[in-house]
N, C-alpha and C positions, 0 to 999 in steps of 0.2 A: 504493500500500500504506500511505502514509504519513496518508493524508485523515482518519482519525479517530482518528487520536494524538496527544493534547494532553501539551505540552512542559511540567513545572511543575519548578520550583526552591524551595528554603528547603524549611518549615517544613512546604509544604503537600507534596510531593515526600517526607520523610519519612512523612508520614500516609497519604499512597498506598502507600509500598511495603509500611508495618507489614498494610493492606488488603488488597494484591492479589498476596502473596507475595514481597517487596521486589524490585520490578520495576527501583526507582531513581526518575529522574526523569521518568517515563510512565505516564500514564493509560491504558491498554489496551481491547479490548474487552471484553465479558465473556466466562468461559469460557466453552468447551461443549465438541463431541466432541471438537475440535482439540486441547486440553488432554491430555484423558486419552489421546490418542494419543499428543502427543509424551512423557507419563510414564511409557508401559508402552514407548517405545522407548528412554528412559532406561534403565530397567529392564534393558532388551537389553544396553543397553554392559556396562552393570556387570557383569552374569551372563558376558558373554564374553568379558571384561577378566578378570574373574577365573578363569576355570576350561579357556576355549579354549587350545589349544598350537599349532605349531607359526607357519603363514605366518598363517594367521586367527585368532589370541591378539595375534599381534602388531598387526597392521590393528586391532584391537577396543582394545588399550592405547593406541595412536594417539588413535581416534577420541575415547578417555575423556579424553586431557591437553588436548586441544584442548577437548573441552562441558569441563572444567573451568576457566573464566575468571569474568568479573563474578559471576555467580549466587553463586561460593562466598562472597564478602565485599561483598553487595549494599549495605552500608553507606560501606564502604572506599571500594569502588570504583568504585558506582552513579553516575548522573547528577545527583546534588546536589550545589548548587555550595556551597553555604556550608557547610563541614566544619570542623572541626579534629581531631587527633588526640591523644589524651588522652595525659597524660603514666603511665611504670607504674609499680605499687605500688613503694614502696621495700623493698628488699633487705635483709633484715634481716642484719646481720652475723651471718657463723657462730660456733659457740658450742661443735661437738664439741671442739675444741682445749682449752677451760678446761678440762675434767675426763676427759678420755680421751688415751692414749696412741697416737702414732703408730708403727706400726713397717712394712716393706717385705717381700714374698713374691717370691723368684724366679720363681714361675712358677705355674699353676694349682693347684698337689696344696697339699693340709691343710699347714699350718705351726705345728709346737707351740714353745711358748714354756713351755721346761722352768724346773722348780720344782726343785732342790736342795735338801733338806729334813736336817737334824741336824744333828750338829756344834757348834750353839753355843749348846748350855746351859749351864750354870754345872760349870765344872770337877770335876771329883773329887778328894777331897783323894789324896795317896799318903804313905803312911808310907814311911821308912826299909829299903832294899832291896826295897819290894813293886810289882812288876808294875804298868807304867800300862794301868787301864781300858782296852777298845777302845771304839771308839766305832762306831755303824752310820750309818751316809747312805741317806736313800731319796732318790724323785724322785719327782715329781706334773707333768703337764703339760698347759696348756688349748690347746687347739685352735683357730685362727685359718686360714679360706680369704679367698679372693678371686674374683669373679665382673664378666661382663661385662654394663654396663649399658649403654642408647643413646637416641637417639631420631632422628626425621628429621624435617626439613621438604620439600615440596614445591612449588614454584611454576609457573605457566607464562608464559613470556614478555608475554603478554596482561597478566597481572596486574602486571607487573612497571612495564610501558609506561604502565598505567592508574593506579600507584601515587605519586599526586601529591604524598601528605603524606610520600612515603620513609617510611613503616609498616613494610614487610618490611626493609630496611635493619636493624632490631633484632630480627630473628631469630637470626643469632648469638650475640646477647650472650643472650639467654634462653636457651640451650641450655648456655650457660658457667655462667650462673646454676644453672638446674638440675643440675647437678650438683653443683655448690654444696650445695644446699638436700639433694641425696640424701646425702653426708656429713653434716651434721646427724639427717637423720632416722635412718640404720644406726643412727649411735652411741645415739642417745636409744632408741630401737627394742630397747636391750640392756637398759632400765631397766624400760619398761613395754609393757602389751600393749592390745589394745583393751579389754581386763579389768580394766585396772588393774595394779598393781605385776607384772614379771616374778617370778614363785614357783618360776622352777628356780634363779633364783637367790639372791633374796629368801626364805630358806626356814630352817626350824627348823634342820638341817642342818647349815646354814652360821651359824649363831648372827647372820642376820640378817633374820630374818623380821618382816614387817612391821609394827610396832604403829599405834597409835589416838591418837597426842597431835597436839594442835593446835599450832602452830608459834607458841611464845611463849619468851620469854627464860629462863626454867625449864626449858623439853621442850627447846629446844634445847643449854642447858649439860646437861641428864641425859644427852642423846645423844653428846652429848662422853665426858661419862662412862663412859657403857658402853661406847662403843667403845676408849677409853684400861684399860678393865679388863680387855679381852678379853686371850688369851696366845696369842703365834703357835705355829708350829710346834715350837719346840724349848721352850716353856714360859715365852718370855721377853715382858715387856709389852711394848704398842705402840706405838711412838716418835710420836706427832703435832706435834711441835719446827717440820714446817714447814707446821704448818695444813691446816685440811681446808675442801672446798668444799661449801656449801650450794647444791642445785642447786633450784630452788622454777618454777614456773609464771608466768606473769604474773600472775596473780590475787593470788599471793603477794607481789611484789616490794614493794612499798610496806610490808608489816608485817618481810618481811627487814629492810628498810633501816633502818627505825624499831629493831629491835631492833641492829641491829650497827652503826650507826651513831650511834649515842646517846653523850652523853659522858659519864653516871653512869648506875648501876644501884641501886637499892635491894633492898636483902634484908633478911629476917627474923631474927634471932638469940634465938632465944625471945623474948623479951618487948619485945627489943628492935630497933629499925628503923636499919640500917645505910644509908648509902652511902658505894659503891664506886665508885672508878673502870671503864669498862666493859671489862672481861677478855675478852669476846669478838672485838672490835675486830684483836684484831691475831692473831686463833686464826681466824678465819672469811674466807672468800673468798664474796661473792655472786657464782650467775652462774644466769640468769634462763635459761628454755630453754623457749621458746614448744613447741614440739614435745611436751611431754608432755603436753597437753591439745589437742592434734591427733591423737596417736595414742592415746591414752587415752580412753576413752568415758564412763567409767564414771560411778556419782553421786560418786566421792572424787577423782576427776581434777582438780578445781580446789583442794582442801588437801592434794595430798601433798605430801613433800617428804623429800630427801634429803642426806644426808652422804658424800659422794665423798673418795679421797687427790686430793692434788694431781697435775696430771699428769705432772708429774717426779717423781712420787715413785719410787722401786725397785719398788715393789709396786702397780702400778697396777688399778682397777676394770673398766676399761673399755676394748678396745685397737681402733683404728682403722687397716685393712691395705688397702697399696699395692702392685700390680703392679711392681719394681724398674724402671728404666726407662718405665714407661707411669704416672708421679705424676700427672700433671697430667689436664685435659679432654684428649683428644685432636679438635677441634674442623675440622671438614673442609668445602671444600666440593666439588659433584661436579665436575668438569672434562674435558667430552666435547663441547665445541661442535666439533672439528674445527679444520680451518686453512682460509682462506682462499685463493682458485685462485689468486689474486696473491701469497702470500705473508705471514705472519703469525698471531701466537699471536692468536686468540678470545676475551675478557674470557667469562667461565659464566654472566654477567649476562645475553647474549645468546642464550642458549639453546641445550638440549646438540642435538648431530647431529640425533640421529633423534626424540625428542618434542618440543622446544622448550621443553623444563623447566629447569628451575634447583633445585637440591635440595643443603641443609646436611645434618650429621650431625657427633653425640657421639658417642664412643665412652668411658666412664668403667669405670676395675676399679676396685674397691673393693670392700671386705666390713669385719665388724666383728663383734668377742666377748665374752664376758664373761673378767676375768679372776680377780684375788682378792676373794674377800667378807670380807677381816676388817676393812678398816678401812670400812665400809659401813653406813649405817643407812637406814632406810625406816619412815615413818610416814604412813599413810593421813590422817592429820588426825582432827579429831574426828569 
């Protein structure tokens, strides 16, 4: 069977298999009917892998872990000797923590995070023997769930034995990561849409709808500004004592820096040309958040930019919510190899009882909300 299969290695072994359906490191015959036969019996597994029940669903799930070997990662784990296995992108550090609040949900149902609203506007005077004013309290409250997110991998023994460079070996850690990265993305996910700016919450409304200035040492102290003008709930201005975050794009991050990290400002005085020391400097927190121009499509996705409370602040923008007890990944792997007739626990590495798989899984809750728009600003750029 073997007389007209020529063995190749290196470079030339790659250029076969990108040719002949990445076979590895064999030259085959050519196709013909044998081909398309064994395709449309591929075909068969999958169809009865998936839809068969009882004793022949089972036999059919079988037959699929086992044809699932070399063929899936013919590069991985094909017949070429000279490999290496590349190193992976670097992780970017998470970012929802600078400007979003974390809080904890006992259990699945909605969690509001009540607003007490009155009470402390500026006294009323009272005269001599007259009645003190009542005062009213209301309440406002935003809404915060939490949901289950996951994912799996699966392997088969085969792949595992043939896995030279311990490749799979870092499938765990990418499934920790990933949820990682699904924390960043909820939180930023409450800022923008694939639209651009979120507008249920970025809205005339909320007096913080989004304008058109470009991110320059001007629009960003006017946005100061406005937001320091605005009056909360009981009519009283808005304390910004512990700085507000600039949250900008990559694209942005370098004209950030330049502006908040400068050590004089010049300004105008009628006729005349001041410099200042820069008053920004210790008013502004940069924090750069790759994800809004991942989830943001639009043409202004690369100049918006916004002004967040800090994330301690009492009155947070943005709130990021944990299952109590289930905070972390919960990061698993399956453990069904069985025991040994002699005695002894099975490493999973070896393959569970009945398929000879090997299969990781995440289990991540998490959700995330908008909370208060007053100390909020959003500008599309120019």
């Amino acid at each position: 069977m073997l007389d007209n299969i020529e063995v190749l290695t290196g470079a030339a072994a790659v250029a076969e298999g990108e040719q002949t359906g990445n076979e590895g490191g064999f030259r085959a015959p050519a196709r013909g009917p044998q081909f398309a036969k064994r395709l449309i019996e591929a075909a068969d597994i999958w169809g009865e892998a998936l839809h068969a029940g009882g004793l022949a669903g089972f036999k059919a799930r079988a037959r699929l872990v086992e044809a699932l070997a070399t063929p899936d990662f013919p590069y991985l784990l094909g017949g070429v000797i000279d490999r290496e296995l590349l190193r992976e992108y670097n992780q970017a550090p998470s970012v929802w923590s600078k400007f979003a609040m974390r809080t904890t949900l006992r259990d699945f149902r909605e969690k509001n995070l009540i607003d007490l609203l009155g009470g402390r506007g500026i006294l009323d005077p009272v005269k001599p023997g007259e009645e003190y004013k009542a005062r009213a309290a209301t309440e406002s409250k935003y809404a915060i769930s939490v949901g289950k997110r996951g994912a799996r991998f699966a392997l088969t023994w085969e792949m595992l034995v043939n896995d030279d460079l311990d490749a799979f070996r870092t499938l765990p850690g990418r499934l920790s990561d990933a949820s990682h990265v699904t924390e960043d993305y909820l939180a930023t996910s409450q800022l923008v849409t694939s639209t651009g700016a979120n507008t249920a919450f970025f809205k005339a409304a909320n007096g913080n709808a989004p304008t058109a200035l470009a991110l320059t040492t001007d629009n960003l102290a006017a946005a100061i500004t406005a937001v320091q003008n605005r009056k909360d709930s009981d009519g009283n201005p808005i304390d910004l004592s512990a700085g507000v975050v600039l949250l900008v794009p990559p694209s942005l991050e370098m004209t950030a820096m330049q502006i908040v990290n400068a050590v004089e400002i010049r300004v105008t005085d009628g006729s005349n040309q001041l410099v200042t020391a820069n008053y920004l400097k210790s008013k502004v927190t940069i924090v750069v958040d790759p994800w809004l121009t991942v989830i943001a499509t639009d043409g202004k996705a690369a100049t918006r930019w916004f002004l967040l409370p800090q994330p301690t602040a009492p009155r947070p923008a943005i709130a990021v919510g944990f299952l109590r007890g289930h905070e972390v990944p919960d990061l698993r792997v399956k453990s069904d190899a069985g025991m040994r007739v002699g005695g002894g626990v099975i490493d999973p590495t070896e393959g569970s009882f009945d398929f000879d798989d090997l299969q990781y899984r995440v289990r991540h809750v998490i959700g995330a909300a908008t909370v208060d728009p007053k100390v909020t600003y959003c500008s599309d750029g120019s």
